[in-house]
C-alpha positions as CSV (number, residue, x, y, z in Angstrom):
1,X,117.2,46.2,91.7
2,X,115.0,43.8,93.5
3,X,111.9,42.3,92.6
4,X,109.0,40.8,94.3
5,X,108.4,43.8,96.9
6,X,109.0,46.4,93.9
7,X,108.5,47.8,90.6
8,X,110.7,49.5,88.1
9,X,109.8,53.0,87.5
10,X,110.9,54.2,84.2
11,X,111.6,57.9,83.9
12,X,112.9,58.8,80.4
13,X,114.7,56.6,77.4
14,X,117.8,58.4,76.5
15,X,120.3,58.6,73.2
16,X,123.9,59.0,74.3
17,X,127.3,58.1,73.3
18,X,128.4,58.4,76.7
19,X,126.5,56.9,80.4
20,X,123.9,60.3,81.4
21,X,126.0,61.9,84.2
22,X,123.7,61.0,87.4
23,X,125.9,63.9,89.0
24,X,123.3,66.0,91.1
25,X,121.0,63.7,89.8
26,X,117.4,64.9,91.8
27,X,116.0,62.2,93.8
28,X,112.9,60.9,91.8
29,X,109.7,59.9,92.9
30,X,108.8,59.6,96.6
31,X,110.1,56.9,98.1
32,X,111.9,55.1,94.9
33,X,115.5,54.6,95.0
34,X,118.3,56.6,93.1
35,X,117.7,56.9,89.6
36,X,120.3,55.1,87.9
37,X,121.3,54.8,83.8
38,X,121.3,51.3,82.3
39,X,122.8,51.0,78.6
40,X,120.3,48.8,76.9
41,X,121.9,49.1,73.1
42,X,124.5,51.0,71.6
43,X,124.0,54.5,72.4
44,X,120.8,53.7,73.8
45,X,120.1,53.7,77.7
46,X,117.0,54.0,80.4
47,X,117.3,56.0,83.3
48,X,114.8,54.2,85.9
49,X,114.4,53.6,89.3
50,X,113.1,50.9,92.1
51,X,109.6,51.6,93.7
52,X,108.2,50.1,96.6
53,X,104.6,47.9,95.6
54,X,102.8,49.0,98.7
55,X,102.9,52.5,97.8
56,X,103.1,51.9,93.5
57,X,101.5,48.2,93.3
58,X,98.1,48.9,91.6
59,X,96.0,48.0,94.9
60,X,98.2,50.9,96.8
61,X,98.7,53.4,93.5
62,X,94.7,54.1,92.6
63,X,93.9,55.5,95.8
64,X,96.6,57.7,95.8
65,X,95.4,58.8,92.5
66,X,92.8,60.9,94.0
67,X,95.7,63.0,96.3
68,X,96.0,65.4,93.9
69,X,98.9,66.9,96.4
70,X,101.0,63.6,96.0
71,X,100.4,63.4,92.1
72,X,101.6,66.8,91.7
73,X,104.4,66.3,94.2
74,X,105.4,63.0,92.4
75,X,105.0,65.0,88.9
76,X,107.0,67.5,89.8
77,X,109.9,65.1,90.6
78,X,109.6,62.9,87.9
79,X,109.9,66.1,85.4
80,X,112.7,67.0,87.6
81,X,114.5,63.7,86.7
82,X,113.7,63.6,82.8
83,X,115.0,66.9,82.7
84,X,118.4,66.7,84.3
85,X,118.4,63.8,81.9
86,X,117.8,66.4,78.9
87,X,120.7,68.8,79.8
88,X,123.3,66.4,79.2
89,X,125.2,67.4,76.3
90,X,124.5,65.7,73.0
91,X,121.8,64.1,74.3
92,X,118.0,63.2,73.4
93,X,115.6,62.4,75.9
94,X,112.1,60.5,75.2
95,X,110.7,61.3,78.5
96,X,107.7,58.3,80.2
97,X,104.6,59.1,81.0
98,X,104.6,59.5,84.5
99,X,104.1,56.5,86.6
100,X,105.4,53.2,83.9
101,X,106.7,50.8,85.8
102,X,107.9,47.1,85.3
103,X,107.5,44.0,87.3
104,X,111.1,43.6,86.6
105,X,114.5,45.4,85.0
106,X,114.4,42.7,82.2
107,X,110.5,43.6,81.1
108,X,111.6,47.3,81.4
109,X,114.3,46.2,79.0
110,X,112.4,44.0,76.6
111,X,109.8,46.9,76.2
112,X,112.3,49.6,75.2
113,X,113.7,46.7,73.1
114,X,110.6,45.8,70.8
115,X,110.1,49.4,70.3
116,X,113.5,50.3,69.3
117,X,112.7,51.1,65.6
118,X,110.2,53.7,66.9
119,X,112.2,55.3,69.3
120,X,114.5,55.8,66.5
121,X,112.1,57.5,64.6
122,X,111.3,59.7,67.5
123,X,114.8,60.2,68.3
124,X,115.2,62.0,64.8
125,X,112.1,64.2,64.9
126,X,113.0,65.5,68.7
127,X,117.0,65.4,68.3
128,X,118.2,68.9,68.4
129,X,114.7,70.6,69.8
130,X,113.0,71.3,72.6
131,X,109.4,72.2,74.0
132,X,107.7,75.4,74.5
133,X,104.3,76.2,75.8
134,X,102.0,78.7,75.0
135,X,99.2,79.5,76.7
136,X,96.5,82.6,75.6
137,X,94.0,84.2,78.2
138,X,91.4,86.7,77.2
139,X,92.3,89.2,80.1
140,X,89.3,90.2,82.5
141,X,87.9,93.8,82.0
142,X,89.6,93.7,78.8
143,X,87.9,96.2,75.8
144,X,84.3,95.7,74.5
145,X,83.2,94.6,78.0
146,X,79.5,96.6,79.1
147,X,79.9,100.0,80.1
148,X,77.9,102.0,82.1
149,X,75.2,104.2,80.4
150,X,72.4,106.2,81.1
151,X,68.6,104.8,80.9
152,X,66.0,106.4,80.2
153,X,63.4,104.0,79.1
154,X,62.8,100.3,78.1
155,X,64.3,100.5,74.8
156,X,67.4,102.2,75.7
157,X,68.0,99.5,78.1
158,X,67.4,96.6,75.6
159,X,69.6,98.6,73.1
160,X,72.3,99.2,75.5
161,X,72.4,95.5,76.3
162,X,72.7,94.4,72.6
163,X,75.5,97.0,72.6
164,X,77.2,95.4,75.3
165,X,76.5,91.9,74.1
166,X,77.9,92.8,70.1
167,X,81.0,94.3,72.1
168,X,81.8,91.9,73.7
169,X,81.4,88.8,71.3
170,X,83.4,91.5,69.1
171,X,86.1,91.3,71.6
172,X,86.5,87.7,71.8
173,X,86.6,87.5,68.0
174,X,89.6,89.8,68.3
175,X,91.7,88.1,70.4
176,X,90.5,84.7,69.4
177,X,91.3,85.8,65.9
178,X,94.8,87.3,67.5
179,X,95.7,83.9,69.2
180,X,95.3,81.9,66.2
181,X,97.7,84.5,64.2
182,X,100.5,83.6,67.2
183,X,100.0,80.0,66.8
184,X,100.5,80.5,62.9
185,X,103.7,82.8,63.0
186,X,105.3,80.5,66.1
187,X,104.3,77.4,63.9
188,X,106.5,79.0,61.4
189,X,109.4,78.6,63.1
190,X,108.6,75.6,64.4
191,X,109.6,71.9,63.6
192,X,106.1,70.5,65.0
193,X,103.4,72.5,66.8
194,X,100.3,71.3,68.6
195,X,97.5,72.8,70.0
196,X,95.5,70.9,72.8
197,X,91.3,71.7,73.2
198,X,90.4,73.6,76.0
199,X,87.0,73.4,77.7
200,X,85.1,76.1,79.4
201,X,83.7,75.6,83.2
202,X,81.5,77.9,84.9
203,X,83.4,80.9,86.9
204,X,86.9,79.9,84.6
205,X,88.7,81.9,82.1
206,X,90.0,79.0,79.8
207,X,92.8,79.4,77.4
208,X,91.9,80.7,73.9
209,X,95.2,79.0,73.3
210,X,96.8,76.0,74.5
211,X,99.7,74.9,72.4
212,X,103.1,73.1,72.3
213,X,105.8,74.3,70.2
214,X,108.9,71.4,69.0
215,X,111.3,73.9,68.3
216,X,115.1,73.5,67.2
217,X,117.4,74.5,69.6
218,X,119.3,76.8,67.1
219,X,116.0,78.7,66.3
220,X,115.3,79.6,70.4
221,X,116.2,83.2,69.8
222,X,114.0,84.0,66.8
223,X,111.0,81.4,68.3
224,X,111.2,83.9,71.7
225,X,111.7,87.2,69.4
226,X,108.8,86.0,67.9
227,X,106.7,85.2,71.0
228,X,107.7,88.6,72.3
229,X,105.9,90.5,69.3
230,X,102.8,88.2,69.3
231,X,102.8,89.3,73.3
232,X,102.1,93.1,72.3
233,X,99.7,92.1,69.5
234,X,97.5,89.9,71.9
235,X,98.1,92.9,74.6
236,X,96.1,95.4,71.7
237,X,93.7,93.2,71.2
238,X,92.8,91.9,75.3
239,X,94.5,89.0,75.8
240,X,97.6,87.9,77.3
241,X,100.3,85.6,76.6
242,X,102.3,83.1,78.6
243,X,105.4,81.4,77.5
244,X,107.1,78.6,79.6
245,X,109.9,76.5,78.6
246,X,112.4,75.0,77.3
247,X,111.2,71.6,78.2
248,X,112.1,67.9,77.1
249,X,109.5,67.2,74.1
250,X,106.9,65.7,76.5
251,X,104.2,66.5,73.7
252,X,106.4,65.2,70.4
253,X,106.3,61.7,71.5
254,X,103.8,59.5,69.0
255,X,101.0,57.5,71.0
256,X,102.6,54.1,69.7
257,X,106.1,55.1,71.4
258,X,106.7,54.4,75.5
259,X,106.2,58.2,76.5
């Protein structure tokens, strides 16, 4: 890698007795070289990247920000990347946060360096587990929504409207209610589970659940057997569920650590 006209983009720290195969390896970020592996300690490599600074230098970068297009396009690939990384066998990935970069390979190296007794630490929580998301929507038109009725004067009206408003705070108790009873029995079988705040905005239909699941990969068939029955459950009571995964442990990663 060069320096002076480009950055290093780091994409993931990895723990490996052998180099990550780069075999098929996708091709990154736009416009950054091949990803390549560089051992960095025993067992321990980096799998990063050169960047060009007119398009990743902080002047060229924050504008691009705003292109939600090219963030997604460059998020997409940089996912891509950390997870080929992930399917190596015997290997544990601590994936970057998208878009760390380096003036130079040896401050990409000194980083991953000084945090080495963290990213051990991390290395044993994740080792063995992967990420699964969850994600609970009250489903529009579901039960306890107004129904139609017949008026005949002022106080039916106000009466049915209370009706209508009791049913359907009633319904979002239920499947609020049902959510948090999925997040408790998936927690269960879970090494770490997180749930993220979600914020309603007008004319949206936020999650009622947002969470991340750090699940061993020796427990996948019960964790989905499990996600399954907590799917009919929130179907009874109006809500549905969405399971995605498996995915590198993206939200497993402590704040301190480079991720």
């Amino acid at each position: 890698m060069t320096t002076g006209t480009t950055a290093v983009y780091l994409y993931c720290v990895v723990r490996a007795a052998s180099r990550p195969s780069l075999t098929r390896l996708p091709p990154g970020v736009p416009g950054a070289t091949r990803p390549e592996a560089q051992r960095i300690a025993a067992s321990l490599w980096i799998v990063s990247a050169s960047v060009p600074l007119d398009a990743y230098g902080p002047d060229a970068l924050e504008p691009r920000l705003r292109d939600l297009d090219w963030v997604a396009q460059a998020a997409m690939a940089h996912e891509a990347v950390v997870e080929h990384a992930s399917r190596a066998r015997g290997a544990t990935v601590i994936p970057m946060k998208l878009f760390t970069m380096f003036s130079s390979p040896e401050r990409a190296i000194a980083d991953v360096v000084a945090r080495k007794a963290a990213i051990a630490r991390t290395m044993r929580r994740i080792a063995g587990a992967e990420e699964w998301g969850v994600r609970v929507f009250r489903r529009p038109g579901a039960p306890g929504t107004a129904r139609d009725k017949q008026v005949k004067s002022g106080a039916d009206f106000l009466r049915a409207r209370k009706e209508a408003r009791d049913a359907a705070a009633g319904a979002r108790a239920a499947a609020a209610a049902a959510a948090a009873r999925a997040f408790d029995r998936l927690s269960r079988l879970s090494r770490d589970a997180r749930a993220r705040n979600t914020r309603a905005e007008s004319g949206t239909n936020p999650p009622i659940l947002d969470a991340a699941f750090l699940v061993a990969s020796g427990s996948r068939a019960r964790f989905q057997a499990e996600a399954r029955r907590q799917t009919k459950a929130l179907t009874a009571a109006g809500a549905d569920l969405a399971l995605s995964g498996p995915w590198p442990a993206y939200n497993f990663v402590a704040s301190e650590e480079p991720a």
